[in-house]
C-alpha positions in Angstrom: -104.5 -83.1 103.7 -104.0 -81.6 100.5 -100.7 -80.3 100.1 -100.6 -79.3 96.2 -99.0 -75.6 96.0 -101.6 -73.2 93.9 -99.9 -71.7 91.1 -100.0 -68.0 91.3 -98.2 -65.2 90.2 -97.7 -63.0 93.1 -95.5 -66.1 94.3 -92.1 -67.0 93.5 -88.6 -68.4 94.7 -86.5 -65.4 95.4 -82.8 -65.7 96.9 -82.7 -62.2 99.0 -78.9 -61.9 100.0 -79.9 -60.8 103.2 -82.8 -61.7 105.3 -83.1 -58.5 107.4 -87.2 -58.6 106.9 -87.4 -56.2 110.3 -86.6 -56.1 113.8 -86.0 -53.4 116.3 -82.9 -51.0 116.2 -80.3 -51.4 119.2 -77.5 -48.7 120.4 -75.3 -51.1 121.9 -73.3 -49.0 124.3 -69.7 -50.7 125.5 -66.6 -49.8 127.2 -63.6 -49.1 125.6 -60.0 -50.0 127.1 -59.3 -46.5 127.5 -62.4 -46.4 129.7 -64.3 -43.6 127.1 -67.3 -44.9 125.6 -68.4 -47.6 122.0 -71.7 -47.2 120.8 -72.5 -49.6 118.1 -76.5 -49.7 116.6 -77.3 -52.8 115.0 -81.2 -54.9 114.5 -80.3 -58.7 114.9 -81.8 -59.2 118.5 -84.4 -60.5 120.1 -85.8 -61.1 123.6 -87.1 -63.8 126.4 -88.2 -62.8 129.4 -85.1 -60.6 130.6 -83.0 -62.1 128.6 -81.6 -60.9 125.3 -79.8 -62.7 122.2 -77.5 -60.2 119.8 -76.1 -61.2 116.7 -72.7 -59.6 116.1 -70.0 -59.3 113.4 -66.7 -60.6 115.3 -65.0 -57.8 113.9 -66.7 -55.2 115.8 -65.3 -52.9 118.3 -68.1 -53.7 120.2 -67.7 -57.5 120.1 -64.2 -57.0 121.2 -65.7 -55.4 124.4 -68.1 -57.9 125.6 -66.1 -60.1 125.7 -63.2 -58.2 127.2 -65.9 -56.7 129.8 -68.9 -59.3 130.0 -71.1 -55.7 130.2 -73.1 -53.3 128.2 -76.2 -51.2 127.9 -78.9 -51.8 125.6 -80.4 -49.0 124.1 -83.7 -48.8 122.3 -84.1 -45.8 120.1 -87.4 -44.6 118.9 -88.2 -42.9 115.8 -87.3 -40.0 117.3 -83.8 -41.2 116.8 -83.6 -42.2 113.9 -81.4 -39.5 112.4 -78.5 -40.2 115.4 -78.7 -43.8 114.8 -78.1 -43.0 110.8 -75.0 -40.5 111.7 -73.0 -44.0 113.3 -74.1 -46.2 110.8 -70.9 -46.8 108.7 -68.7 -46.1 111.4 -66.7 -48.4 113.6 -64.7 -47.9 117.2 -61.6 -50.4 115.7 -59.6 -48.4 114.3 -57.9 -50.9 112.2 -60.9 -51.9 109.5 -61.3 -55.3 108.2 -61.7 -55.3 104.0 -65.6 -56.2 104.4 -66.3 -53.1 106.5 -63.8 -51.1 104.0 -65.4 -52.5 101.4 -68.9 -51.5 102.5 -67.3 -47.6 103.3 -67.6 -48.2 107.3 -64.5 -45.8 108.6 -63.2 -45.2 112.1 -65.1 -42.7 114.9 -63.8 -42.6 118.2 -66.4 -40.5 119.6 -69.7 -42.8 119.0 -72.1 -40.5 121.5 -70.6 -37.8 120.1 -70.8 -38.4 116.2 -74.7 -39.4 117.1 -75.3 -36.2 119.2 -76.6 -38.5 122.4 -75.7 -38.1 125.6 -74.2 -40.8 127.8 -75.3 -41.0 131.1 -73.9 -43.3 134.2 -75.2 -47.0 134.3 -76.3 -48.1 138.2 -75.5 -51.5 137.7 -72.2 -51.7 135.1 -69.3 -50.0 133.9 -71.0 -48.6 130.0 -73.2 -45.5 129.9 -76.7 -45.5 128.9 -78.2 -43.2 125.6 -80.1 -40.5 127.9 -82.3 -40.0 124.9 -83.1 -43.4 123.9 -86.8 -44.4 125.8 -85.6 -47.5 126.9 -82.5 -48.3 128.2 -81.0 -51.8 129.6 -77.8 -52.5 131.6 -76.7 -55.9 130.5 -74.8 -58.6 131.5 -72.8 -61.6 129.2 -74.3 -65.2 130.1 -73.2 -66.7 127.3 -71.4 -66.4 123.8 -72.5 -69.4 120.6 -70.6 -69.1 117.6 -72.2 -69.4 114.9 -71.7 -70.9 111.3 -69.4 -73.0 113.1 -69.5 -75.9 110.2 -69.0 -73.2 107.4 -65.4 -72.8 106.3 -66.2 -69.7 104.7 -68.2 -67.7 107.5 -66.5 -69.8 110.7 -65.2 -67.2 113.7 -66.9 -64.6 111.8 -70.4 -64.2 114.0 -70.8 -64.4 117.2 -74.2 -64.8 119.0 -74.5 -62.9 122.8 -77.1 -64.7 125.5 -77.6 -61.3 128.1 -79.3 -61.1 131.2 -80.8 -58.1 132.0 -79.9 -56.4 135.1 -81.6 -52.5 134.9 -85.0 -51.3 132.6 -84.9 -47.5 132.5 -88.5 -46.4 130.3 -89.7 -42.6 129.8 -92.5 -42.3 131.7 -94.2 -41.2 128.2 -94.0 -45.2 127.2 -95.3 -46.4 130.5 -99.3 -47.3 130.2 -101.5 -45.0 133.2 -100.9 -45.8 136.3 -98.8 -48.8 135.9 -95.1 -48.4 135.7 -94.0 -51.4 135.6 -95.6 -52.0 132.2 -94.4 -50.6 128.7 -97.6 -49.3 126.5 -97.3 -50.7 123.5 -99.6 -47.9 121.9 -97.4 -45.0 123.1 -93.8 -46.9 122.6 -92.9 -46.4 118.5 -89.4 -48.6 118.3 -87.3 -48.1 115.5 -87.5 -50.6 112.9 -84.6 -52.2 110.4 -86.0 -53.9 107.6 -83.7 -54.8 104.6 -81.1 -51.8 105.6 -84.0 -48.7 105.8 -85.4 -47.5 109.1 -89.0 -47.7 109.5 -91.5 -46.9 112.7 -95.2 -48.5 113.3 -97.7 -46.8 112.7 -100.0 -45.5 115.3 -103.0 -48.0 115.8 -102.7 -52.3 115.7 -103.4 -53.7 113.2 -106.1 -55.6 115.0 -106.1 -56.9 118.7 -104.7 -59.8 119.5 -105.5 -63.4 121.2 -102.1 -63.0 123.1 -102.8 -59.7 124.5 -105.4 -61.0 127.0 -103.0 -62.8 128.6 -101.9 -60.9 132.2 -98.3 -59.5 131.8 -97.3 -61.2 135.2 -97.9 -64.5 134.2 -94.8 -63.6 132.3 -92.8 -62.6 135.1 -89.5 -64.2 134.6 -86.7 -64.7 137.8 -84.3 -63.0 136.2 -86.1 -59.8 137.6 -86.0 -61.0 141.2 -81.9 -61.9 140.3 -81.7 -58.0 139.3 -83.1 -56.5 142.3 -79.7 -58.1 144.5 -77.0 -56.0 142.1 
């Protein structure tokens, strides 16, 4: 095999100080100690079957509550939200701020739902409310905490990574394909997306069809959903 690299000037080494190149926004919705509501949004997730892995600042209100609780709700905002998930996006439930967030201009908001203008609503499964307006909505359970950078003085017991298992899926019926709700449409279902800081949707047709896509759902049934139906 020929591996020489072609020279070409469209290519070059770049050092981008964050790698944020786009992923969908989350409202993480916790429980405080006083019992009254976190909501936290954040873009460094991703999911398995029905499991999800979050990416967290140890700082965070919302950290502090996972791990205190071992609960929360999952939120997915569309585009449609975008302007409520901008109105908590330099704000924090701790009300003592650590110098990066200070530094950045994060301040404190006790009143996440309420500085977003969204509505919480009760969970069936857990303690946390769900986002009423927020399409999809996920009650949530802690399997498993990672830290990470572990072996890096400078970042050690600053992230945390969250394995959840997923106990509730609430969709709008607008998202759900005809006739099938047990199946999300991707062509009706327009997630907020994160990339490098701004907020972005998809546009409204694929960009082509896909191999992947003719593989049956089902055959991606995971037993996490038989688990869920118990609780």
């Amino acid at each position: 095999m020929d591996m020489r690299v072609a020279t070409t000037p469209t290519l070059q080494r770049s050092e981008p100080p964050i790698l944020y190149v786009g992923t969908p926004v989350v409202l993480i919705s916790t429980s405080n100690e006083d019992g009254l509501p976190n909501l936290a949004p954040m873009s460094s997730a991703f999911w398995l079957g029905w499991r999800g892995v979050l990416g967290l600042d140890r700082s965070s209100k919302t950290v502090a509550n996972m791990l205190r609780t071992k609960e929360c709700v999952l939120n997915l905002p569309s585009v449609a939200q975008a302007d409520a998930v901008d109105r908590i996006a330099l704000t924090t439930g701790s009300e003592v701020l650590p110098p990066h967030k200070v530094a950045r201009g994060y301040r404190f908001e006790k009143d996440k739902f309420g500085t977003a203008g969204l509505t919480p609503i009760a969970s069936e499964t857990i303690d946390p409310p769900r986002a009423k307006e927020c399409p999809i909505q996920m009650e949530a359970v802690v399997e498993h905490t990672y830290e990470m950078s572990d072996n890096d003085p400078a970042f050690r017991g600053r992230r945390i990574l969250f394995e959840l298992r997923i106990q509730r899926v609430f969709a709008d019926s607008s998202i759900l394909a005809d006739g099938e709700p047990d199946r999300i449409d991707p062509d009706k279902w327009r997630p907020l997306i994160m990339s490098f800081q701004k907020l972005y949707g998809l546009s409204d047709r694929q960009a082509r069809t896909s191999r992947l896509s003719q593989i049956p759902e089902p055959l991606y049934k995971h037993v996490d959903i038989e688990r869920s139906r118990s609780v």
